[in-house]
N, CA, C and O atoms as a CHARMM CRD file, in Angstrom:
* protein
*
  380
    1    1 UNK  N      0.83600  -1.18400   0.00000 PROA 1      0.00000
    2    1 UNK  CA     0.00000   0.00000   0.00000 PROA 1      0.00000
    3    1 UNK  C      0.87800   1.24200   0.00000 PROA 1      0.00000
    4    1 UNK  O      1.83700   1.46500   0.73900 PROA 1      0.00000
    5    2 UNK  N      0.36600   2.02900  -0.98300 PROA 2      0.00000
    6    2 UNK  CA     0.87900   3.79100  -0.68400 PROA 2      0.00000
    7    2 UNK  C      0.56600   3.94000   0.30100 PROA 2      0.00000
    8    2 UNK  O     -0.15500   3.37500   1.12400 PROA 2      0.00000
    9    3 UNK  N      1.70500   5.56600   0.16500 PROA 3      0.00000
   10    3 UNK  CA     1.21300   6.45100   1.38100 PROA 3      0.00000
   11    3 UNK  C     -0.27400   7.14800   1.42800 PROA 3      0.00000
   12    3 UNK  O     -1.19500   7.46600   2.18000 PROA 3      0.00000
   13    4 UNK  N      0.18500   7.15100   0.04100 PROA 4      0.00000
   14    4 UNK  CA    -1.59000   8.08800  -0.38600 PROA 4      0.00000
   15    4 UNK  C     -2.69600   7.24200  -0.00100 PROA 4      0.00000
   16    4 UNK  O     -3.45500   7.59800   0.90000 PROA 4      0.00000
   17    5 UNK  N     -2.84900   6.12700  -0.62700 PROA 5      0.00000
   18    5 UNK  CA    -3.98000   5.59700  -0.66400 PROA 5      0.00000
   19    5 UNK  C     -3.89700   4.88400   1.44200 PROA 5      0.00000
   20    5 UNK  O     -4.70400   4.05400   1.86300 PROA 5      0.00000
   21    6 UNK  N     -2.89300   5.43200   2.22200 PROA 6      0.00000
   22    6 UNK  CA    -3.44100   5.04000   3.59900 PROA 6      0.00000
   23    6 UNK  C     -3.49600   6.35800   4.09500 PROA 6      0.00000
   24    6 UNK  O     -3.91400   6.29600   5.25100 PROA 6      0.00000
   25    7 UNK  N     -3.23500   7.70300   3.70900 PROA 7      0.00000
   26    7 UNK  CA    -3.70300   8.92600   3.97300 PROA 7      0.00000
   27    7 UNK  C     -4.90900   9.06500   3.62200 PROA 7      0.00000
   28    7 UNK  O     -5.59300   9.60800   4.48900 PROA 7      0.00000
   29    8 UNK  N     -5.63000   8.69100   2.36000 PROA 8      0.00000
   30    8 UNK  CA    -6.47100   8.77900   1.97900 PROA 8      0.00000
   31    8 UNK  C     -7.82000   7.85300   2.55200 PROA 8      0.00000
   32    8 UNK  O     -8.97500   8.25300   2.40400 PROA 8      0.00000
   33    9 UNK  N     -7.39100   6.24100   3.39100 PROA 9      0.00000
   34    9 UNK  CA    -8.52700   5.81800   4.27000 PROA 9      0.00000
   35    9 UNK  C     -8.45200   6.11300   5.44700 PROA 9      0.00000
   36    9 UNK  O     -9.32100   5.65000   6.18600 PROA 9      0.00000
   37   10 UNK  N     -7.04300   7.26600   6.21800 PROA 10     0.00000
   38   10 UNK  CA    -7.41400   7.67000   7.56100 PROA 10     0.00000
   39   10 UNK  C     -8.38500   9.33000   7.38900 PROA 10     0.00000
   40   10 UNK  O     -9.07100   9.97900   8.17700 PROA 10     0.00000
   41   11 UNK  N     -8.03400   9.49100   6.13000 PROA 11     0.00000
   42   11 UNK  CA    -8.96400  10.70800   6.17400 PROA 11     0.00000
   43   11 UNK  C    -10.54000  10.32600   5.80900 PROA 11     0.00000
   44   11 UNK  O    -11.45900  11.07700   6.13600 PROA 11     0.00000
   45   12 UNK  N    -10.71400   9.31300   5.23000 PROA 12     0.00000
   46   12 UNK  CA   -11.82800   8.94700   5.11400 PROA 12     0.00000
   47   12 UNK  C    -12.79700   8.48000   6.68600 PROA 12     0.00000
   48   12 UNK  O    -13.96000   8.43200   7.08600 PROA 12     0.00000
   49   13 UNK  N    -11.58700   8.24500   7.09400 PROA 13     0.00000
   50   13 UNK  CA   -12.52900   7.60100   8.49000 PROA 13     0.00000
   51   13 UNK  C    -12.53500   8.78500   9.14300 PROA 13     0.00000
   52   13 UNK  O    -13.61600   8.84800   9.72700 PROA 13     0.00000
   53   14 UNK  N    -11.82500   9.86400   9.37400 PROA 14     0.00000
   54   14 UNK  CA   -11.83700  11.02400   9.78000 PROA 14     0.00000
   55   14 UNK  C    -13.25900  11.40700   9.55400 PROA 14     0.00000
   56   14 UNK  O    -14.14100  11.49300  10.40800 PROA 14     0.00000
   57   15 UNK  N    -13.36400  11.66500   8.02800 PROA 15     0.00000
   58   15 UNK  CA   -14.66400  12.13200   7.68900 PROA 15     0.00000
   59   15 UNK  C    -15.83300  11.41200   8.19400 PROA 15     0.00000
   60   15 UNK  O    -16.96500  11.89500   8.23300 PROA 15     0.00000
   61   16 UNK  N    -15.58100  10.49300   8.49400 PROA 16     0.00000
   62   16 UNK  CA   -17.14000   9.79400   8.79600 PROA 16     0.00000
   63   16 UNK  C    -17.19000   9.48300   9.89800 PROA 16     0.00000
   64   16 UNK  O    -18.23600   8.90100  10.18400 PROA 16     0.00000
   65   17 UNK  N    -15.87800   9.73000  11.39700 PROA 17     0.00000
   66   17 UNK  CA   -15.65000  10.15000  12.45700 PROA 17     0.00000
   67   17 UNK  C    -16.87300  11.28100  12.35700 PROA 17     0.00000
   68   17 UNK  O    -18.02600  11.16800  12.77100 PROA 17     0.00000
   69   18 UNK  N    -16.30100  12.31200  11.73100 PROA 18     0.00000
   70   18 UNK  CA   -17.09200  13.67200  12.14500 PROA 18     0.00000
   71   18 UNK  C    -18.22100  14.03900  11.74900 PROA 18     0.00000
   72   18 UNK  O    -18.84000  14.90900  12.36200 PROA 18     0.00000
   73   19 UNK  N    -18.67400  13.48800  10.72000 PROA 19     0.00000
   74   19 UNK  CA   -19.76500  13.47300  10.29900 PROA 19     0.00000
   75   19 UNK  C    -20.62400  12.54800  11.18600 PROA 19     0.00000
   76   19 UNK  O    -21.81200  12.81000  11.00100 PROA 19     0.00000
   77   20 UNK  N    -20.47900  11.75800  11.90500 PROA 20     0.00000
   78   20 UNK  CA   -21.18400  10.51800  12.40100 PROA 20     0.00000
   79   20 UNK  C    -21.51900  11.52200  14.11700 PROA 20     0.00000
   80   20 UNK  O    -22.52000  11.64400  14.82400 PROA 20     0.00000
   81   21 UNK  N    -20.25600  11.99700  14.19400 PROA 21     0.00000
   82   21 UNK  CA   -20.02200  12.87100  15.59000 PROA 21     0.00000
   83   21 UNK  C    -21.21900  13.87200  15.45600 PROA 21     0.00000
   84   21 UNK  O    -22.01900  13.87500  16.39200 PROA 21     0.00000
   85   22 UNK  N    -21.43100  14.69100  14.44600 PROA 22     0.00000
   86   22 UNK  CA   -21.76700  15.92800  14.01300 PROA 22     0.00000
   87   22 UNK  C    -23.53700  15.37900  14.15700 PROA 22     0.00000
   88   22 UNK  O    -24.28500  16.14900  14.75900 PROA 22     0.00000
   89   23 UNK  N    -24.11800  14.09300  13.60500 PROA 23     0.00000
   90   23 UNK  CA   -25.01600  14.31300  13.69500 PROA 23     0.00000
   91   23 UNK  C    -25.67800  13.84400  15.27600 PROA 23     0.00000
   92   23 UNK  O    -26.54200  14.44200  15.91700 PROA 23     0.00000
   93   24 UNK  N    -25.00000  12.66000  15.61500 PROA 24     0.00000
   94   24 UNK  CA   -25.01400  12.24800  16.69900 PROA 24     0.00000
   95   24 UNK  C    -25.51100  13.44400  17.81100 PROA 24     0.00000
   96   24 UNK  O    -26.52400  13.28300  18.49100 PROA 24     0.00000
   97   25 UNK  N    -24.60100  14.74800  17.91000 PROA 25     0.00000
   98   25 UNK  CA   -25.01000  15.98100  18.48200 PROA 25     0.00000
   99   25 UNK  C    -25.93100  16.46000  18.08800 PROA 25     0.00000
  100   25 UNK  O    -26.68200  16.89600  18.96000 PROA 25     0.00000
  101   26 UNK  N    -26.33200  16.62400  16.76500 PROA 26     0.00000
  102   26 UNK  CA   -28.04300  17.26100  16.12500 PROA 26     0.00000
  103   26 UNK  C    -28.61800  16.48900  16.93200 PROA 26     0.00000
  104   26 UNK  O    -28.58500  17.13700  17.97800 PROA 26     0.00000
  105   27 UNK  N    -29.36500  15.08100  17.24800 PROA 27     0.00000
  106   27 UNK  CA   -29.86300  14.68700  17.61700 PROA 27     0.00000
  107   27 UNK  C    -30.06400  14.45000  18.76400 PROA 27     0.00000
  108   27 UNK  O    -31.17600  14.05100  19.11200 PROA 27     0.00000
  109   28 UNK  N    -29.14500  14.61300  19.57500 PROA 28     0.00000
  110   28 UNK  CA   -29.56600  14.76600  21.39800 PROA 28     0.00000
  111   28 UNK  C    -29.55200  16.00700  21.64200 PROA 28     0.00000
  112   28 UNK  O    -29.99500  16.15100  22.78100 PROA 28     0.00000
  113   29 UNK  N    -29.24300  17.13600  21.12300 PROA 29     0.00000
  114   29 UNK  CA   -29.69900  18.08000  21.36400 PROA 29     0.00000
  115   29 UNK  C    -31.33100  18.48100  20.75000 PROA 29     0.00000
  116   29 UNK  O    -32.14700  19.27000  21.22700 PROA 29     0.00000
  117   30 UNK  N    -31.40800  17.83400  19.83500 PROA 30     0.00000
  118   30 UNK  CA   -33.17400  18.15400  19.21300 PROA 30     0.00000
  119   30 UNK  C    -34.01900  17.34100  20.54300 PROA 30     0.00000
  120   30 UNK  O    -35.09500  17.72700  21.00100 PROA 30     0.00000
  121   31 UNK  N    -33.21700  16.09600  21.03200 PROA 31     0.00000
  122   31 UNK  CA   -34.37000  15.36500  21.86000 PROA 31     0.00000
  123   31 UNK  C    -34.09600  15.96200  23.41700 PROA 31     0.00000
  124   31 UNK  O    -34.87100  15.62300  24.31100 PROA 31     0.00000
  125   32 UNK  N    -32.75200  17.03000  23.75700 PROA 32     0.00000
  126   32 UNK  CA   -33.31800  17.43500  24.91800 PROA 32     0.00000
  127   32 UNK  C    -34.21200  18.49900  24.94300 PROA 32     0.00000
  128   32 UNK  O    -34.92600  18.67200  25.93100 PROA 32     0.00000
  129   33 UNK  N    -34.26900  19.33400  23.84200 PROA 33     0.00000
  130   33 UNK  CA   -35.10000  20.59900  23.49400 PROA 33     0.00000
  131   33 UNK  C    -36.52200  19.60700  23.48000 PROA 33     0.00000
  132   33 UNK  O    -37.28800  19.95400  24.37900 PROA 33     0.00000
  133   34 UNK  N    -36.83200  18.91500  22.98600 PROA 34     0.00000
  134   34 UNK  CA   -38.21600  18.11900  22.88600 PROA 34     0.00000
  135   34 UNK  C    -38.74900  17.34000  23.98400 PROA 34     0.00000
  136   34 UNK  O    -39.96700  17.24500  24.13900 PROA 34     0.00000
  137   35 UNK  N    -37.75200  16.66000  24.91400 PROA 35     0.00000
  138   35 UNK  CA   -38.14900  16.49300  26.32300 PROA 35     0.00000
  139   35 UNK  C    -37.99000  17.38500  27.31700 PROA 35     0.00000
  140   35 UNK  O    -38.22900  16.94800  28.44200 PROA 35     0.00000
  141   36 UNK  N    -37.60100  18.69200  27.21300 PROA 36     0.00000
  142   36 UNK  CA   -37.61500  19.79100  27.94800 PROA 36     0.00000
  143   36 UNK  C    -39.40500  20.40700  27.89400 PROA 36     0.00000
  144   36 UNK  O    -40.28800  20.59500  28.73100 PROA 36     0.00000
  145   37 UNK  N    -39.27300  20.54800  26.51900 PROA 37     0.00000
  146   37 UNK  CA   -40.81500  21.10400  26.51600 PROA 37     0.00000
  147   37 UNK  C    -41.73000  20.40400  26.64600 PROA 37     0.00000
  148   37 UNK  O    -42.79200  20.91900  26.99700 PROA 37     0.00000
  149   38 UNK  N    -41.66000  18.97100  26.41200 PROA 38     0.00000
  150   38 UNK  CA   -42.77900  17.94700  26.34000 PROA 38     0.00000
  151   38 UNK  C    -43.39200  17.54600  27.73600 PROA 38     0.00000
  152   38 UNK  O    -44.50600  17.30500  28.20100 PROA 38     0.00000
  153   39 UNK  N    -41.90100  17.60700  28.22000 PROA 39     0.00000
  154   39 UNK  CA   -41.88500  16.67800  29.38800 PROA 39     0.00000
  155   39 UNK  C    -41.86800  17.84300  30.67300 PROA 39     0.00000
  156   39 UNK  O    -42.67000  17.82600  31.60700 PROA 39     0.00000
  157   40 UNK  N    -40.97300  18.66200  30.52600 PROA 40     0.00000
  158   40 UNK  CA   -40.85200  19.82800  31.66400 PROA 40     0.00000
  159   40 UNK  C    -41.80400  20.56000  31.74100 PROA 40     0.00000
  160   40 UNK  O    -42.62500  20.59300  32.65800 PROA 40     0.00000
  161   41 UNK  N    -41.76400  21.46800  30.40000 PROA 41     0.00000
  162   41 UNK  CA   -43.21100  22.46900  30.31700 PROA 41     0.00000
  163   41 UNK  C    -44.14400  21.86500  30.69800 PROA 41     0.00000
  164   41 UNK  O    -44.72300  22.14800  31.74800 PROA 41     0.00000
  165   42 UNK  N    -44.44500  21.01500  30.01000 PROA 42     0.00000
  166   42 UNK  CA   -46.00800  20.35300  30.20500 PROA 42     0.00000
  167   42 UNK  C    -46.49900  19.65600  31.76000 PROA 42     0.00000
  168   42 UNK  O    -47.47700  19.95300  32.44700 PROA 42     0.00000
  169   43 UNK  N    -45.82100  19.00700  31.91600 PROA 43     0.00000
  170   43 UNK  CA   -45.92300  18.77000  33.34200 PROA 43     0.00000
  171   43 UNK  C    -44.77700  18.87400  34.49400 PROA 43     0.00000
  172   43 UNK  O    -45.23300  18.44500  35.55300 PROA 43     0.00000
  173   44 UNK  N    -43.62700  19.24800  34.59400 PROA 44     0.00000
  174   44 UNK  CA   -43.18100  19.35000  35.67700 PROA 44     0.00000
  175   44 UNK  C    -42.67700  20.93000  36.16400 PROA 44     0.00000
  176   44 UNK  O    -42.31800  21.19300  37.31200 PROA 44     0.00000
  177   45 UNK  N    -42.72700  21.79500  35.16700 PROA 45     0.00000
  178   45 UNK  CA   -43.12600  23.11500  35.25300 PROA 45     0.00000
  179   45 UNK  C    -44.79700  23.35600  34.76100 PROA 45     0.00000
  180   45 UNK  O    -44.99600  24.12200  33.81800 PROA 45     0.00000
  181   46 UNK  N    -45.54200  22.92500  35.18600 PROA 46     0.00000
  182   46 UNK  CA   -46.49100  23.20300  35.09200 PROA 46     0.00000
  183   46 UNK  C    -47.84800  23.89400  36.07400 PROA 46     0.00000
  184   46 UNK  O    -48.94400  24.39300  35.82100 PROA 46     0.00000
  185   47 UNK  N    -46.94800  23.54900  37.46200 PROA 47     0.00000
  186   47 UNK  CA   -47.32700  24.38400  38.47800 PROA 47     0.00000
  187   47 UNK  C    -46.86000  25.90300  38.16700 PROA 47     0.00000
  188   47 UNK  O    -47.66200  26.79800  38.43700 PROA 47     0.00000
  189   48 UNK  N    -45.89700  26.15900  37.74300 PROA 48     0.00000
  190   48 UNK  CA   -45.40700  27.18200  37.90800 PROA 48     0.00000
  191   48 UNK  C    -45.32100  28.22200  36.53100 PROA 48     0.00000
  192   48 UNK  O    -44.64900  29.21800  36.26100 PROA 48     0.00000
  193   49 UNK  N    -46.22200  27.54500  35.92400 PROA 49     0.00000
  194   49 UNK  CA   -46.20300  28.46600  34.33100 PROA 49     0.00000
  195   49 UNK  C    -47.86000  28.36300  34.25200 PROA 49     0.00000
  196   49 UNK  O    -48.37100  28.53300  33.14500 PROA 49     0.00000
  197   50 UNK  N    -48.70200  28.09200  35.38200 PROA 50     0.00000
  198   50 UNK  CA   -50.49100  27.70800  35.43600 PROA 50     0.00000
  199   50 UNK  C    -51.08600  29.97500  35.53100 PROA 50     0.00000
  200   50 UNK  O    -52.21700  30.44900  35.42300 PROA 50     0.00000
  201   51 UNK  N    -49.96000  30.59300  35.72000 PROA 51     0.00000
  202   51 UNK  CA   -50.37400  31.83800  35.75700 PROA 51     0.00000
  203   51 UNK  C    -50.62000  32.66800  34.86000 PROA 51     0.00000
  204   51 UNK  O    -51.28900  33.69600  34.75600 PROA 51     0.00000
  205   52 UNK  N    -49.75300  31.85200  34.01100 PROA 52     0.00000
  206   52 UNK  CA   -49.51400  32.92500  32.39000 PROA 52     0.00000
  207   52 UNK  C    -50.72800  32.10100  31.46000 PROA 52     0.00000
  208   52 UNK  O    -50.87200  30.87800  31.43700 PROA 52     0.00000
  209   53 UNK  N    -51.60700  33.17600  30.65700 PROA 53     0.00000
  210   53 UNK  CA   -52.64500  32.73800  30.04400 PROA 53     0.00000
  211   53 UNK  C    -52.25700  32.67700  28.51100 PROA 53     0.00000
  212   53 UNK  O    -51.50100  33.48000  27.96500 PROA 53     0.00000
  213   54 UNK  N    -52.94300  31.50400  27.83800 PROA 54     0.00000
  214   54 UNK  CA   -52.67000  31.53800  26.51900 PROA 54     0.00000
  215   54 UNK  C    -53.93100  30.73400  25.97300 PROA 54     0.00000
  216   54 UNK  O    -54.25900  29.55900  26.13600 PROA 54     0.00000
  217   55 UNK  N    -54.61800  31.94500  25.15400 PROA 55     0.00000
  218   55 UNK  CA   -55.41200  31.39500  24.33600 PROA 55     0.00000
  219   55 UNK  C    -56.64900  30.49500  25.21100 PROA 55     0.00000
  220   55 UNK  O    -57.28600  29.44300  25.18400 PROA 55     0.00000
  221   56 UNK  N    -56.42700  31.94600  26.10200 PROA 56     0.00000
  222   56 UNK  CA   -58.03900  30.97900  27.17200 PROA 56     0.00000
  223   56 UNK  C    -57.64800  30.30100  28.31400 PROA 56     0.00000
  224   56 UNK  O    -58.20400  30.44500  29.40300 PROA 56     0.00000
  225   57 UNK  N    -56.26200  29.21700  28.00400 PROA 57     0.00000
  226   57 UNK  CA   -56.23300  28.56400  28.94500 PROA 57     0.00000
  227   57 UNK  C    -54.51700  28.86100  29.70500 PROA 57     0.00000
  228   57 UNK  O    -53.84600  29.82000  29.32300 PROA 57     0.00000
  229   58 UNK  N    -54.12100  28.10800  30.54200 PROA 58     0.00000
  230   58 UNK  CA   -52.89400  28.13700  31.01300 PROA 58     0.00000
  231   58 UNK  C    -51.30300  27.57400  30.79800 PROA 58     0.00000
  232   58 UNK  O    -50.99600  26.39100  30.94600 PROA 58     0.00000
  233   59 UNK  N    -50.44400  28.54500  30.45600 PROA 59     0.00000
  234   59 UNK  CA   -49.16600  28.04200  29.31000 PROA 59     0.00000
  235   59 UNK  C    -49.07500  26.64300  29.86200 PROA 59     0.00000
  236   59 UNK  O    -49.69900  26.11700  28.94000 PROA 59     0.00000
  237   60 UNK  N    -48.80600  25.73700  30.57700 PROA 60     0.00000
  238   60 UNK  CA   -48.92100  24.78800  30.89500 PROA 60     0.00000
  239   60 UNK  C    -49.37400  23.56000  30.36800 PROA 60     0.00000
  240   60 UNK  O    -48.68100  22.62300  29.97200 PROA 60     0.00000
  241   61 UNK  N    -51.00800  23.68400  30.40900 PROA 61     0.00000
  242   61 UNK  CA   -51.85400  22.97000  29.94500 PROA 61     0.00000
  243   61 UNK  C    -51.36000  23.19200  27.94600 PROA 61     0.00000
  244   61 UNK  O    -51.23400  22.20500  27.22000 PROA 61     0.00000
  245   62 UNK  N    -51.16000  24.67600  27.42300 PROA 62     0.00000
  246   62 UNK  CA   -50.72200  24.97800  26.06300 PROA 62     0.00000
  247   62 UNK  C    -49.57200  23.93600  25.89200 PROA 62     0.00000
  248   62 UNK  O    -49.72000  23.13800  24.96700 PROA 62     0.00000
  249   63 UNK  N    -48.68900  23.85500  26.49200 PROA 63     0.00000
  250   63 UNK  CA   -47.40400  23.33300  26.22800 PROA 63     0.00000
  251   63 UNK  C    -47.46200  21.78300  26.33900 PROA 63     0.00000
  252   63 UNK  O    -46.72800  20.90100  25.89200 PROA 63     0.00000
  253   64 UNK  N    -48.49200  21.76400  27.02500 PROA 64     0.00000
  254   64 UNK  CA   -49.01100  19.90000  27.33300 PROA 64     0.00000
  255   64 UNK  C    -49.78900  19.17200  25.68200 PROA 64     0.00000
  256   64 UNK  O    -49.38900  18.17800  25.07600 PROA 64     0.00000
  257   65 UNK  N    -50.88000  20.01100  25.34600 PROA 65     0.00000
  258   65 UNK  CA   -51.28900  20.37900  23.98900 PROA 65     0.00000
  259   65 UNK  C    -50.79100  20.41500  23.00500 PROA 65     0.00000
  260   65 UNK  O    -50.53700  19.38700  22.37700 PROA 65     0.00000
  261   66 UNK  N    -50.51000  21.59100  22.58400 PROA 66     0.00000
  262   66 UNK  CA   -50.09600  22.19000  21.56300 PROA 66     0.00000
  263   66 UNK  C    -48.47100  22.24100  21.75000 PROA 66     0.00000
  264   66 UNK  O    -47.68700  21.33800  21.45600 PROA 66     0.00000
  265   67 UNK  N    -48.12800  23.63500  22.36400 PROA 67     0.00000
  266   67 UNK  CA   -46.92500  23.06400  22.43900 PROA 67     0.00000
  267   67 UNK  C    -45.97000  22.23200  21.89200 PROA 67     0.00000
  268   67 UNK  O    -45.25500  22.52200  20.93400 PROA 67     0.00000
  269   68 UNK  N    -45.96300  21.10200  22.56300 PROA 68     0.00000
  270   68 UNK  CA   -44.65400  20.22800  22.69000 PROA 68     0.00000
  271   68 UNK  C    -44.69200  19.43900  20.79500 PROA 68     0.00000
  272   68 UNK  O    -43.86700  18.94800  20.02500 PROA 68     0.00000
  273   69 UNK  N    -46.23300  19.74800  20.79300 PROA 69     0.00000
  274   69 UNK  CA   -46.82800  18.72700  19.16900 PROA 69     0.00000
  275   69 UNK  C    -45.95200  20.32200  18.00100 PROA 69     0.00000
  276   69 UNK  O    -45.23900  20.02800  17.04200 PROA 69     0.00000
  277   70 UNK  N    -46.20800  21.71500  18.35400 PROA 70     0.00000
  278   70 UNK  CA   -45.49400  22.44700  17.24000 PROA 70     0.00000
  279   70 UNK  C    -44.05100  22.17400  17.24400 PROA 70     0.00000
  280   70 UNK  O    -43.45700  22.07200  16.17100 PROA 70     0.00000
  281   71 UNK  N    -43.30900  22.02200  18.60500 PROA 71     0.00000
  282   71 UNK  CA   -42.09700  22.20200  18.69000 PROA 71     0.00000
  283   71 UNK  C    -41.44100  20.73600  18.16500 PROA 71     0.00000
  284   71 UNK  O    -40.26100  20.93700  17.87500 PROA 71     0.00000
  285   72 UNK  N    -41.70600  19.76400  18.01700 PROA 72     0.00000
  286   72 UNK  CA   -41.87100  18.76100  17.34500 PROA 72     0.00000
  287   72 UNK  C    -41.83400  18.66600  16.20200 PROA 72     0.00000
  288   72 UNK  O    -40.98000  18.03100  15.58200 PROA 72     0.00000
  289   73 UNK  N    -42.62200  19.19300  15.79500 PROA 73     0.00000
  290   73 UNK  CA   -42.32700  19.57700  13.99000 PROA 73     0.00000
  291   73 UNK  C    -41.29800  20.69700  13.75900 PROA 73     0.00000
  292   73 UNK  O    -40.55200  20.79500  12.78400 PROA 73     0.00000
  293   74 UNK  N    -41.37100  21.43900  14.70300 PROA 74     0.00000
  294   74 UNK  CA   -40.35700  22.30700  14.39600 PROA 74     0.00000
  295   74 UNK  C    -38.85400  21.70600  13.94400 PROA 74     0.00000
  296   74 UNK  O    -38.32600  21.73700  12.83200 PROA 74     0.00000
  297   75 UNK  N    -38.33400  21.12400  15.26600 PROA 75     0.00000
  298   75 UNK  CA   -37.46000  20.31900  14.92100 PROA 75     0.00000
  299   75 UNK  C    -37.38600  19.23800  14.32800 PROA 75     0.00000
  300   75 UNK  O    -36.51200  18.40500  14.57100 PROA 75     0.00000
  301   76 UNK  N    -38.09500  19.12900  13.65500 PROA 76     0.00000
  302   76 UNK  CA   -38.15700  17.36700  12.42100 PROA 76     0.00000
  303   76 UNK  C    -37.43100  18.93900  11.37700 PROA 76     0.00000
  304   76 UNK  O    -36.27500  18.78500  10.98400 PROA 76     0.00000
  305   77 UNK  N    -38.00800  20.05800  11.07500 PROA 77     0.00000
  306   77 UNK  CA   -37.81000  20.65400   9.98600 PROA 77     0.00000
  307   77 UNK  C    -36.06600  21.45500  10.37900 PROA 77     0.00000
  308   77 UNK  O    -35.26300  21.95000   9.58800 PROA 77     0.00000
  309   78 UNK  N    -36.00400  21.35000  11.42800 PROA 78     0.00000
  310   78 UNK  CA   -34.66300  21.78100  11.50500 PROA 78     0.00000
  311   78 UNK  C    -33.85000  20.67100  11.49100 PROA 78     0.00000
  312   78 UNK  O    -32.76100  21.04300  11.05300 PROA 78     0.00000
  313   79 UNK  N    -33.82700  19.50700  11.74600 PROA 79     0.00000
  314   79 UNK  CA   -33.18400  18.29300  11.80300 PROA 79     0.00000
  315   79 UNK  C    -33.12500  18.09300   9.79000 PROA 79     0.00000
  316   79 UNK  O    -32.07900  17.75500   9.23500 PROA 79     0.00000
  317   80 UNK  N    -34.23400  18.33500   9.12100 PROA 80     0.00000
  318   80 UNK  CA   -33.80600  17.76000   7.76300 PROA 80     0.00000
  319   80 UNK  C    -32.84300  18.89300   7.24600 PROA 80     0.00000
  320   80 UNK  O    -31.76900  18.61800   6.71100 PROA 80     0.00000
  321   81 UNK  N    -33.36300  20.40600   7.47000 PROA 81     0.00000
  322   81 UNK  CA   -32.18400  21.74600   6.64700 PROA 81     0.00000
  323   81 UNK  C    -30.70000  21.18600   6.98600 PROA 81     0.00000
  324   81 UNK  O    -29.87600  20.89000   6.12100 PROA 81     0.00000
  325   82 UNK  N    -30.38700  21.03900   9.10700 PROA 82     0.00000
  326   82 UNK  CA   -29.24800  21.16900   9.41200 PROA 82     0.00000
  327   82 UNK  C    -28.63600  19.97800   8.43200 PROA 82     0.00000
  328   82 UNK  O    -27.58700  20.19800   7.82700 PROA 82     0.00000
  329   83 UNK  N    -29.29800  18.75800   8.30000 PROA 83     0.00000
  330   83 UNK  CA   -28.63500  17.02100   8.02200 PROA 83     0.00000
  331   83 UNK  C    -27.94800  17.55400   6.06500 PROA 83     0.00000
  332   83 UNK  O    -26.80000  17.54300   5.62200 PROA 83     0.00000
  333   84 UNK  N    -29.03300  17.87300   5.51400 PROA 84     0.00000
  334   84 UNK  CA   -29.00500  18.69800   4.07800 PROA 84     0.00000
  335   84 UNK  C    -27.33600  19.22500   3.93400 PROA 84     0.00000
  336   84 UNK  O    -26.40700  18.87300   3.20600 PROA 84     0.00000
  337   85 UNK  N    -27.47700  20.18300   4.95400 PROA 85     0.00000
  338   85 UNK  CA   -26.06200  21.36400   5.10000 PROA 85     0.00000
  339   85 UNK  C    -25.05700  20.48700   5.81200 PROA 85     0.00000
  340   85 UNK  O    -23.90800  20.91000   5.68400 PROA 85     0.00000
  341   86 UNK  N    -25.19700  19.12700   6.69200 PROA 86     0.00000
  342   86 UNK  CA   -24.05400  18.57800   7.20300 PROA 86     0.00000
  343   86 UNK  C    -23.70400  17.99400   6.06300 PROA 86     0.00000
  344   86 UNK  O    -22.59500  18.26300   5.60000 PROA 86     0.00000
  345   87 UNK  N    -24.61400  17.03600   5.34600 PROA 87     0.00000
  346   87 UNK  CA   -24.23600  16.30800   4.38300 PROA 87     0.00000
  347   87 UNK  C    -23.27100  16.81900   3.06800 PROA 87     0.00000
  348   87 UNK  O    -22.32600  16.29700   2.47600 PROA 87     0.00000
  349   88 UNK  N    -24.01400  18.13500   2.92000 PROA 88     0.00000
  350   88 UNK  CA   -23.06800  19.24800   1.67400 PROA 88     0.00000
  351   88 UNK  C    -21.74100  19.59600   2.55800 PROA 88     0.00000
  352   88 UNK  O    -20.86000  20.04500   1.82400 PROA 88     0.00000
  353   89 UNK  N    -21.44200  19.53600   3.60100 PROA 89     0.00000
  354   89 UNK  CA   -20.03000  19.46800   4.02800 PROA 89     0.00000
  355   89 UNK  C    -19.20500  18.37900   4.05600 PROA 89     0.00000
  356   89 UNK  O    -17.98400  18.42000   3.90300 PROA 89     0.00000
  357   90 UNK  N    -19.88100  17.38500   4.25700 PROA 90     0.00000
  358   90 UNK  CA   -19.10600  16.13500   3.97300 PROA 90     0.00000
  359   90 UNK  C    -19.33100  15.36400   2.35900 PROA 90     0.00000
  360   90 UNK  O    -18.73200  14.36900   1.95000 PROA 90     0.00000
  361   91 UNK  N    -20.01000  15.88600   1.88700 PROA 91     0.00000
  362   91 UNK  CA   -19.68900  15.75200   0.72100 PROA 91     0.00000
  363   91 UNK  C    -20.49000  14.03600   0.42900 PROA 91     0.00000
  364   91 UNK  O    -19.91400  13.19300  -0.25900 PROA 91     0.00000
  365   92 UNK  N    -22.03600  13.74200   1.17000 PROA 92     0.00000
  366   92 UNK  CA   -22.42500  12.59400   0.91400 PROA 92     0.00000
  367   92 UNK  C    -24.24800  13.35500   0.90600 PROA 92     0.00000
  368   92 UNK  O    -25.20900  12.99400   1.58400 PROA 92     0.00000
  369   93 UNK  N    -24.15900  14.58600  -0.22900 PROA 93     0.00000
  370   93 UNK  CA   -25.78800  14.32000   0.17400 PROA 93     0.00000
  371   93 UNK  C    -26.74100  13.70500  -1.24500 PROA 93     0.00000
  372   93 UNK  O    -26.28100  12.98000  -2.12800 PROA 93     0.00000
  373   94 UNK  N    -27.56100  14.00300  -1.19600 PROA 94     0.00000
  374   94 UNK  CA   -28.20400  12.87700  -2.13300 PROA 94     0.00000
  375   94 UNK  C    -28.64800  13.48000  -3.26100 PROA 94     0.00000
  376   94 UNK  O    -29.12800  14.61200  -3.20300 PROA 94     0.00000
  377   95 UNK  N    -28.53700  12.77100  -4.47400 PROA 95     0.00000
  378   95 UNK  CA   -28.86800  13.88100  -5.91600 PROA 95     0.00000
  379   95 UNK  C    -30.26300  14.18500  -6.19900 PROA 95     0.00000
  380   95 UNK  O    -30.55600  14.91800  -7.14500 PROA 95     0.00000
């Protein structure tokens, strides 16, 4: 074996080191933002957010609802842009 062609599979694993790293982090950070609101807002801050009114009823009960179901989609739609833009950096996205 060349030098090149074993520079060329430690950089490859490099790349898919970091790329693998890179999304690995998108994704526990989307699911603590989604069990923060799902799970915190909605019920374990929910004593304490029962004061603030939204839409009739109490941010709480909203975030139990609605809430946690927008922020949810929210991040499905930020999870596909960011994956899009990781992928165009590593150079594996799809034609």
């Amino acid at each position: 074996m060349s030098d090149r062609t074993v520079q060329t599979g430690i950089k490859a694993a490099e790349d898919a080191s970091g790329y693998w790293t890179a999304n690995i982090r998108i994704i526990v950070i989307s699911l603590i933002i989604w069990a923060l609101v799902s799970f915190g807002f909605g019920i374990l801050l929910r004593p304490m957010l029962s004061g603030i009114s939204v839409g009739g009823t109490d941010l709480g009960f909203w975030f139990a609802q609605q809430g946690s179901i927008l922020v949810f989609l929210a991040l499905i739609f930020f999870y596909a842009w960011r994956m899009n833009k990781l992928d165009r950096e590593y150079g594996v996205e799809e034609d």
